[in-house]
C-alpha positions as CSV (number, residue, x, y, z in Angstrom):
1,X,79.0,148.2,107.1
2,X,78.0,148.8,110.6
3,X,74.5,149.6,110.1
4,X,74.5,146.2,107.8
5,X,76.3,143.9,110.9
6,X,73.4,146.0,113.3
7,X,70.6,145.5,110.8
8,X,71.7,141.3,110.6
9,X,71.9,140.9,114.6
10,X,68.2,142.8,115.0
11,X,67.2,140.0,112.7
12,X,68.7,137.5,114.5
13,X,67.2,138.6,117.6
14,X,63.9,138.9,116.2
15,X,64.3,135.1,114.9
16,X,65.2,134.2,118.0
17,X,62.2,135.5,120.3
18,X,60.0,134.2,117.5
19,X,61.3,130.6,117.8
20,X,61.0,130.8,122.1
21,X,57.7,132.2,121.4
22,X,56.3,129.8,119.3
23,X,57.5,126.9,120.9
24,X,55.6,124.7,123.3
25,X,58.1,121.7,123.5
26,X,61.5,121.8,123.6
27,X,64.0,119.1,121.9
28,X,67.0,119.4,123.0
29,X,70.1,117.0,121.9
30,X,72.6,116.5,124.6
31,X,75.9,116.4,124.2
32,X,76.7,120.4,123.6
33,X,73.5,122.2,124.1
34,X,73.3,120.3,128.0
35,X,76.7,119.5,128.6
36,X,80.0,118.4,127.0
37,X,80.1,115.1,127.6
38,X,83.6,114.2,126.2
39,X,85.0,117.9,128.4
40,X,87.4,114.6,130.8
41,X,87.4,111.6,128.6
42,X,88.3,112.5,125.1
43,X,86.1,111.4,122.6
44,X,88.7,111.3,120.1
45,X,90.1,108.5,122.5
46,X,87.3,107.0,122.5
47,X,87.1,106.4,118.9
48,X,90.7,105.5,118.4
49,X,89.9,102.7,121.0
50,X,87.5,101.2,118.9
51,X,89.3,101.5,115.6
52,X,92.1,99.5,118.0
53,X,89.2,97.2,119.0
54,X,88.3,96.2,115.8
55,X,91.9,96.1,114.3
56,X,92.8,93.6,117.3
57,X,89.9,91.2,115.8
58,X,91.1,91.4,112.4
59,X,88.7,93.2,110.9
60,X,90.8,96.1,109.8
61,X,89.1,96.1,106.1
62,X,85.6,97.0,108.3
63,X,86.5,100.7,108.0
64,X,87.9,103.0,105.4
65,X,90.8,105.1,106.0
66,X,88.9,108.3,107.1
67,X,86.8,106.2,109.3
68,X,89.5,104.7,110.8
69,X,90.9,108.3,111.3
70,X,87.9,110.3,112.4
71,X,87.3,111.5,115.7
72,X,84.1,110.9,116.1
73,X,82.8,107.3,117.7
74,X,79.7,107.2,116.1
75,X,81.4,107.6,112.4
76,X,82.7,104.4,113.6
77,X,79.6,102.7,114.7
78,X,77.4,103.3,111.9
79,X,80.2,102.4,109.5
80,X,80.7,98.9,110.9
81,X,76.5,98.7,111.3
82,X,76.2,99.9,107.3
83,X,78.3,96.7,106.3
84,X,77.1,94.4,109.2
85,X,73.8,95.4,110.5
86,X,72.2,94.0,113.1
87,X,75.0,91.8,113.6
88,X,76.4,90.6,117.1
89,X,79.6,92.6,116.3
90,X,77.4,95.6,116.3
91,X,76.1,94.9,119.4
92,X,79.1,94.4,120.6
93,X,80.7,97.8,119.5
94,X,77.7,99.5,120.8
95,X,78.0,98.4,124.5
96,X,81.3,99.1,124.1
97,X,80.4,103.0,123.3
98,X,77.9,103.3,126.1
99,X,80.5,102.0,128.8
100,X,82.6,104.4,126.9
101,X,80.1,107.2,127.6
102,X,79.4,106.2,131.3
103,X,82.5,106.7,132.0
104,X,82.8,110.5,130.6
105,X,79.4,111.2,132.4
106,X,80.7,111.3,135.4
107,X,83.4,114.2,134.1
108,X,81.0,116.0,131.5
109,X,80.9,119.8,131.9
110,X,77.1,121.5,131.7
111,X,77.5,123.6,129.4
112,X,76.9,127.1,130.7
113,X,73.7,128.2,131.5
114,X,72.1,125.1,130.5
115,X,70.9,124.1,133.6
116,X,69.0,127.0,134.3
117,X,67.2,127.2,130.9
118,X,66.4,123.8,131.7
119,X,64.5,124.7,135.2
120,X,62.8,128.0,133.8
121,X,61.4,126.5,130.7
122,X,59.7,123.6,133.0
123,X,58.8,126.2,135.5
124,X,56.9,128.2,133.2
125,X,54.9,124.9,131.5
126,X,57.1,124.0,128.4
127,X,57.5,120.2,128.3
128,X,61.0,118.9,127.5
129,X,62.7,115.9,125.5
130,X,66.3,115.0,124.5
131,X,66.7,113.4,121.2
132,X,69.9,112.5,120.7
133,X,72.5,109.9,118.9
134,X,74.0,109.1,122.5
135,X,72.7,105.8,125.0
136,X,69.4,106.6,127.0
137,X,71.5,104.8,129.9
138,X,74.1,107.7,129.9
139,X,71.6,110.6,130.0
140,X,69.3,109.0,132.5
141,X,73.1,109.4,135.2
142,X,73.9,112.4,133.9
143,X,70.4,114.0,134.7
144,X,70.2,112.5,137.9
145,X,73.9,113.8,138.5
146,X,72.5,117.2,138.5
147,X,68.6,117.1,139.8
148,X,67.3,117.5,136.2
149,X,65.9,113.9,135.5
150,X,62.3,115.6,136.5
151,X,62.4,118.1,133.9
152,X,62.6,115.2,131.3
153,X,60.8,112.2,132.3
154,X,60.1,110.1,130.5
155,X,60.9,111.8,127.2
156,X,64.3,110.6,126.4
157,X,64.7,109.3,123.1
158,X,68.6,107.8,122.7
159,X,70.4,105.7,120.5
160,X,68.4,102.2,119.8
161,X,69.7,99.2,118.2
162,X,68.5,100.3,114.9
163,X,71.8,102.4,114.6
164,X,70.8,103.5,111.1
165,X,68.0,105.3,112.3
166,X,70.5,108.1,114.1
167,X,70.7,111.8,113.2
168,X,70.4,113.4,110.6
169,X,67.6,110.4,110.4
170,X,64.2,112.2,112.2
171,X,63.5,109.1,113.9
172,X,64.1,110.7,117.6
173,X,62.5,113.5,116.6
174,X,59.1,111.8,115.8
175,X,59.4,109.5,118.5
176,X,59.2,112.5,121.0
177,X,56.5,114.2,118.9
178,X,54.9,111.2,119.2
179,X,55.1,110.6,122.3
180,X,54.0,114.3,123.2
181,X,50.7,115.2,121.2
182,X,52.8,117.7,119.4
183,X,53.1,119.0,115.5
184,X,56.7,120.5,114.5
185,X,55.8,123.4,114.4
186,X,55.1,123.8,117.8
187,X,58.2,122.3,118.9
188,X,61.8,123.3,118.7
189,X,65.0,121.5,118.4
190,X,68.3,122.5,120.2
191,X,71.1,121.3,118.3
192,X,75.1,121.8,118.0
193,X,75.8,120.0,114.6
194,X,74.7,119.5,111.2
195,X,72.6,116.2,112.0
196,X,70.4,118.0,114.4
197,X,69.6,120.6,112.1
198,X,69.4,118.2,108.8
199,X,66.8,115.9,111.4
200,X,65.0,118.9,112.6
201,X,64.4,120.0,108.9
202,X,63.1,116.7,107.7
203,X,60.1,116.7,110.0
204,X,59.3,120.7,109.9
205,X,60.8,121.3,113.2
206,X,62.1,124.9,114.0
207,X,65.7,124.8,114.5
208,X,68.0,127.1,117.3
209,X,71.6,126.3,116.9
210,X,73.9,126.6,119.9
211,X,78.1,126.3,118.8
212,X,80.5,127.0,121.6
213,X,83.1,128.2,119.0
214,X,83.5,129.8,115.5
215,X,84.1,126.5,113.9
216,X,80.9,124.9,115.3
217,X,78.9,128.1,114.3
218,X,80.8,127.9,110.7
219,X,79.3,124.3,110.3
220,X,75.5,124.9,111.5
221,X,75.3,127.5,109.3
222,X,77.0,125.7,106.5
223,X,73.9,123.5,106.2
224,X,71.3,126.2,106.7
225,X,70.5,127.1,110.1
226,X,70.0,130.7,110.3
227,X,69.5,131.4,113.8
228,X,72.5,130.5,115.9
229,X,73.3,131.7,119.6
230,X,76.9,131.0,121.1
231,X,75.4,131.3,124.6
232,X,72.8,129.8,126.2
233,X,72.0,133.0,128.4
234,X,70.5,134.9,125.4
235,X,68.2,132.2,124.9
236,X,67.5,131.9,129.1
237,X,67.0,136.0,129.6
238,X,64.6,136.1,126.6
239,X,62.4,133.0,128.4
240,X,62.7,134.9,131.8
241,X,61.5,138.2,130.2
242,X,58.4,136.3,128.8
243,X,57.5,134.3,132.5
């Protein structure tokens, strides 16, 4: 059994210095692989506020009872955009998020090591892009909040109006492709949940999961992604070892 669990993390490894290797640009979504964005302003809270939001306008019957339950704000947006779309009530709910996420930007918690991945892979001529479900406006102040915003500009690709087109849709991923000159397969996505894996799958790009925990780990693999680091350093040491 040991020589099998040493035999599976040589793999991993290998995996892993073959996805840094090949990749030219980096993806990364935001909240979890940069920071933790909700670490002082519960997103839980958040979403029970606009559950309570929409309840206090009467439009209870908007959301089923697991989306009125979930923890997750954007369960809630998109279920209100699938049976309104476009609508001013979207809009509305929308802005609402982003304030929503303002406000936890300025107690987010990088997540560790982060930062310095960040620097090193610019320093050494990687180009960088977030593609993520959260508002443009948020990452532009949380960047700036920690001297990053160069590392990035101008490829941040947030949530648009067109809220169906979030992860698991690709549509931020080929937006910074795009925008880069760059196949999939030169690219790599760094992703914390299922819908950055799914999105990263759909268009070809290779896929490094990062989960903090056991449960997050449980749920990336769950959908396929077979290499998964629970810290950040790995990842850094193998780029510093290459410069």
């Amino acid at each position: 059994m040991a020589g099998d669990s040493e035999n599976e993390t040589g793999h991993e490894t290998a995996d892993l210095r073959a996805l840094i290797t090949g990749a030219r640009v980096v993806l990364w979504d935001f909240d979890g692989p940069i920071c933790r964005l909700f670490a002082g302003h519960s997103a839980e809270d958040v979403a029970e506020g606009l559950v309570e939001w929409l309840e206090g306008r009467g439009l209870h019957h908007l959301l089923t009872e697991s989306e009125r339950e979930t923890l997750d704000p954007h369960i809630v947006l998109r279920a209100v955009d699938r049976r309104h779309p476009g609508s001013d009530l979207v809009a509305e709910l929308e802005e609402r998020l982003t304030q929503e996420e303002l406000r936890a930007a300025s107690s987010a918690m990088p997540t560790a090591w982060a930062d310095p991945l960040i620097r090193t892979w610019t320093a050494v001529g990687l180009r960088l892009a977030i593609t993520t479900n959260n508002s443009p406006r948020v990452i532009a102040k949380y960047l700036t909040s920690r001297g990053l915003t160069s590392c990035f500009t101008p490829h941040v690709y947030g949530r648009t109006q067109d809220l169906h087109l979030l992860k698991p849709h690709p549509h931020c991923l080929t937006r910074a492709l795009s925008a880069m000159g760059s196949a999939p397969e030169t690219a790599l996505m760094i992703g914390d949940t299922p819908s950055d894996f799914l999105a990263a799958r759909a268009v070809g790009v290779p896929f490094l999961g990062y989960a903090r925990n056991g449960r997050k780990e449980k749920l990336l693999r769950g959908v396929g992604a077979t290499t998964v680091v629970n810290s950040l350093e790995t990842v850094l040491r193998m780029v510093r070892e290459r410069a």
